[in-house]
C-alpha positions, -999 to 999 in steps of 0.1 A, spaced: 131 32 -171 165 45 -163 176 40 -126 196 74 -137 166 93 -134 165 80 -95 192 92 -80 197 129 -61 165 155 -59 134 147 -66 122 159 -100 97 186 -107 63 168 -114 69 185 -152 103 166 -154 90 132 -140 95 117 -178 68 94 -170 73 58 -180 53 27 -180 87 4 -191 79 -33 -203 61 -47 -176 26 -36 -194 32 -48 -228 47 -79 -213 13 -86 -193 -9 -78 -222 9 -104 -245 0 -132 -218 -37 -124 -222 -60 -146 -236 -74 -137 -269 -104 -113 -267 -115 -75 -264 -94 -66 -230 -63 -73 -248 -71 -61 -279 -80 -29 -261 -49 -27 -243 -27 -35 -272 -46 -6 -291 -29 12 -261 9 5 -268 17 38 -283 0 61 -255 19 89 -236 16 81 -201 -4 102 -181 -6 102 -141 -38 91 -127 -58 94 -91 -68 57 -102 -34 46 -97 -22 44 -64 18 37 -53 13 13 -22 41 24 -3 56 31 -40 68 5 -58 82 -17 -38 89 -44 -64 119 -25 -74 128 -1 -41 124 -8 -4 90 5 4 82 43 23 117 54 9 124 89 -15 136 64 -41 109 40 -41 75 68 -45 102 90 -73 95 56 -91 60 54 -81 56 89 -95 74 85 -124 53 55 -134 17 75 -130 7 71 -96 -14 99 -89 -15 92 -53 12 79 -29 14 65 4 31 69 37 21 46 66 25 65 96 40 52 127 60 72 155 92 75 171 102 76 208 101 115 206 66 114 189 76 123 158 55 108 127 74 89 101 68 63 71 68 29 80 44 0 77 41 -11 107 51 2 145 73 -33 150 88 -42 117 118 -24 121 137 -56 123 121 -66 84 130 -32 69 161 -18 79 193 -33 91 185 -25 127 199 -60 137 232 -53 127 234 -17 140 242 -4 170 205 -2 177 201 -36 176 200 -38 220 167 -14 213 145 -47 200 119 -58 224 130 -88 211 167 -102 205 174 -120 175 172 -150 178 182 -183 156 166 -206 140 167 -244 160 154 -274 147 114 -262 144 113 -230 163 121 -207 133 143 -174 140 128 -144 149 131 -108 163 105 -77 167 120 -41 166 100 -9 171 97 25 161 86 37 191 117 23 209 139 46 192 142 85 185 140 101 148 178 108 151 182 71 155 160 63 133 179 83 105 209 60 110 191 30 95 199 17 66 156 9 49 160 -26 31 133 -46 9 108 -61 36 120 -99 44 133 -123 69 148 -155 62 133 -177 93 158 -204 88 186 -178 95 212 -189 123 227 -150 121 211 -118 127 227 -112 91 211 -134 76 176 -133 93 179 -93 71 179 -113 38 150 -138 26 139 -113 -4 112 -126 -24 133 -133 -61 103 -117 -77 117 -85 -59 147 -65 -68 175 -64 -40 195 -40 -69 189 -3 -53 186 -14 -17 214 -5 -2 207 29 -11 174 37 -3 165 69 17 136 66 46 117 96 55 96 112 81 58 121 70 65 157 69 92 150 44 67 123 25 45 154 24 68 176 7 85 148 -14 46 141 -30 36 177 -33 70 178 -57 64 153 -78 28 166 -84 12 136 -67 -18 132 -41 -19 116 -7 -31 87 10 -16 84 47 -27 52 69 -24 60 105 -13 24 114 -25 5 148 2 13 174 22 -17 186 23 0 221 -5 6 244 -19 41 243 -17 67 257 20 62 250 42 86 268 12 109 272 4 104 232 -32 97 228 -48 79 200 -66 112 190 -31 133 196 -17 105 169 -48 113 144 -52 144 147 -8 152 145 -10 131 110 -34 161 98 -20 188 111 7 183 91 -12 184 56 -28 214 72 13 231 80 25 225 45 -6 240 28 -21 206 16 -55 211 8 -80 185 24 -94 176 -12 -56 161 -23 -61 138 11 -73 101 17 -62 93 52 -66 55 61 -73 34 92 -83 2 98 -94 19 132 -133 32 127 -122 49 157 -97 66 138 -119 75 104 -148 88 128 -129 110 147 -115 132 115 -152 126 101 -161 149 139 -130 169 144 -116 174 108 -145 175 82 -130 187 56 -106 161 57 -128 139 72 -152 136 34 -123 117 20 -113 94 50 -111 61 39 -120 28 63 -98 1 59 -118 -32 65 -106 -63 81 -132 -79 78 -114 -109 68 -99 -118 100 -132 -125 118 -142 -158 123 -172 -170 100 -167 -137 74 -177 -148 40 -180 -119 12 -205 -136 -7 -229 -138 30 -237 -106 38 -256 -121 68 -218 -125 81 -208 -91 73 -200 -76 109 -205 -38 95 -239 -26 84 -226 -2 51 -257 22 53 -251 29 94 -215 34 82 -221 58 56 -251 76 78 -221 84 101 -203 102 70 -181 72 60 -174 76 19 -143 57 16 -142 17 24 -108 1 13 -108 -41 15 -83 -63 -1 -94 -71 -37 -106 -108 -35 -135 -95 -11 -146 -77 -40 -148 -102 -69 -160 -141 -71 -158 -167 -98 -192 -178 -115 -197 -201 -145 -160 -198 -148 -157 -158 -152 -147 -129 -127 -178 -113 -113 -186 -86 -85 -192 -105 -49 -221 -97 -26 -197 -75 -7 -191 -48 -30 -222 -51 -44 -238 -43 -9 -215 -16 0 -222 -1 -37 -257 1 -28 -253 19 4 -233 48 -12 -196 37 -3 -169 46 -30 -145 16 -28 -106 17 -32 -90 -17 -28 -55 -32 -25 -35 -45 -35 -23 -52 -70 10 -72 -78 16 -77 -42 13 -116 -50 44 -121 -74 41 -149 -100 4 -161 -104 12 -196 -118 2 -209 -88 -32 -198 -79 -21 -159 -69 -21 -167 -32 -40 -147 -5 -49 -112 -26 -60 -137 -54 -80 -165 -31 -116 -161 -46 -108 -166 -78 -75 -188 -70 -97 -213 -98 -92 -190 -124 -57 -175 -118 -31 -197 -137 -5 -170 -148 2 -130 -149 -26 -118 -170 -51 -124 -147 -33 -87 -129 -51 -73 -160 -84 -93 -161 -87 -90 -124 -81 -53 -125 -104 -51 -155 -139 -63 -138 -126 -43 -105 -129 -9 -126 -156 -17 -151 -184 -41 -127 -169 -36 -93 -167 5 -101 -140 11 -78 -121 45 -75 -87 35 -71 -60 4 -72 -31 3 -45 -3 -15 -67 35 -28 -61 42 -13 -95 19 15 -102 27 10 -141 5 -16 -150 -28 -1 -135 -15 34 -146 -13 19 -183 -48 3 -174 -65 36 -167 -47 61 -193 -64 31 -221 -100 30 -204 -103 69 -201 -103 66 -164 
């Protein structure tokens, strides 16, 4: 894919010269023998085609710091049919793209700006055990100020004795090549920037770092702002999947924005309870019919709640089967997040860390998430390889 194709305005979605580059082909040839790759080599020669089933979390930040122009452009151009900006706010209240409301200090250069006396934390150095550390917000700063930083790939090197070198730490899976530069935007902008390149939109109001009201801004003023402008720029509600992990949050555009409301999609954490275990649904701390009684559609966990290993295969885990039953459409994330899987695949691979010994389980994995799981969509670090996925399976 040419980095060419990159740089200055965004392209018309007709223009996009859409691309899956190696990454696909290279994948498929790791496969074991069998009808998934003999499928997905049948598929070599296909034009790409962008797909809803392909989703660009925060773009593709394997190759672009993530919630930048540069990083959903390459989103885009590899298929993504839907894009992602995680909305946070400034000190004025204005919405922008972020991850989170405090990791200012792991995605920009905020440390070595003249912002850097904004952290609610100082950097400070690693010594001996205590590794370095620092927490900058968005809410501590206004969107001028935010505009001056310079976004960077999302690290921190915790044995760093400078504030210059806490910013590095990049994974080497992840290209450093195009940080420096990398354009952040505000949500508004993320809007118009998606609606170019003909893509879709999935917004996650993130939890606030702050406690609310903050400066007079409510939790609902924060929901319902991140609507009203879809609703400005024309958007209709049927191109929208706006996520929380706050109930809260998906409830109250379910009552106050309907329309928008059908597609809101519930981020569960279920993970980070105590005792949680997918394959128990006697641990399961949501009941998936009451949830979908109150007009919930969308449920959103992290892929290894959905699958579990049996007699040495991939198979659908009492969680999704039990939300399947109750009506729920699942969307899960998130794909190539991991890096290398030589090793087991880590935390988005950890119930079937048995089975994952190197990168073509991103295939078989994805695989028994679209055809037994039946989800509706894949979040992925590089949208390609699910893209290529769904333009060879029709979906």
């Amino acid at each position: 894919m040419s980095t060419a194709a990159f740089a200055g305005n965004p392209p018309a979605a007709a223009d996009a010269g859409l691309s899956y580059g190696p990454r696909p082909a290279y994948l498929i040839s790791k496969l074991p023998e069998g009808a998934l790759k003999d499928n997905l080599q049948s598929c070599l020669g296909q034009t790409p085609q962008r797909t809803d089933f392909s989703i660009g979390h925060r773009g593709a930040p394997l190759l672009f710091p993530e919630h930048t122009v540069e990083s959903n452009i390459a989103a885009a151009q590899m298929g993504a049919g839907i894009l992602e900006c995680d909305v946070t706010f400034t000190k004025d209240l204005e919405l922008v793209c972020r991850h989170a409301q405090n990791d200012l200090h792991t995605t920009t250069n905020i440390l070595t700006s003249d912002l850097a006396d904004t952290c609610i934390t100082p950097f400070t150095p690693a010594d001996g055990g205590t590794p370095a550390a620092a927490e900058c917000r968005t809410s501590e700063i206004t969107l001028a100020e935010f505009r001056t930083l310079q976004p960077k790939m999302d690290s921190a090197d915790k044995t760093a004795l400078t504030a210059a070198a806490y910013q590095g730490g990049t994974a080497g899976w992840r290209s450093t090549l195009f940080a420096d530069d990398a354009t952040s935007m505000t949500h508004a902008e993320s809007i118009e920037l998606f609606k170019s390149l003909g893509a879709k939109f999935t917004p996650e109001l993130k939890s606030p770092a702050v406690e609310m009201p903050f400066n007079g801004f409510s939790q609902a003023d924060y929901a319902q702002k991140l609507i009203d402008e879809y609703k400005a720029a024309g958007i209709p509600a049927s191109d929208v999947w706006a996520q929380s992990f706050n109930l809260d949050d998906v409830l109250y555009w379910i009552e106050n924005e309907p329309e928008f409301g059908k597609q809101a999609v519930f981020l569960d954490a279920s993970y980070d309870l105590d005792g949680f275990d997918h394959n128990n649904p006697a641990t399961f701390p949501h009941d998936f019919a009451e949830l979908h009684a109150k007009g919930v559609n969308y449920i959103a966990p992290p892929m290894w709640m959905l699958v579990t290993s049996e007699d040495g295969k991939i198979v659908p885990s009492a969680y999704a089967k039990a939300a399947k039953a109750a009506g729920l459409k699942l969307i899960t994330w998130t794909l190539e997040r991991s890096g290398p899987l030589a090793s087991g695949g880590g935390w988005y691979f950890q119930s079937v860390s048995g089975l994952t010994t190197d990168d073509s389980m991103y295939y078989q994995l994805l695989d028994v998430l679209a055809r037994d799981v039946g989800v509706e969509g894949v979040f992925s670090d590089w949208p390609a390889t699910t893209t290529y996925y769904a333009n060879c399976m029709g979906l």
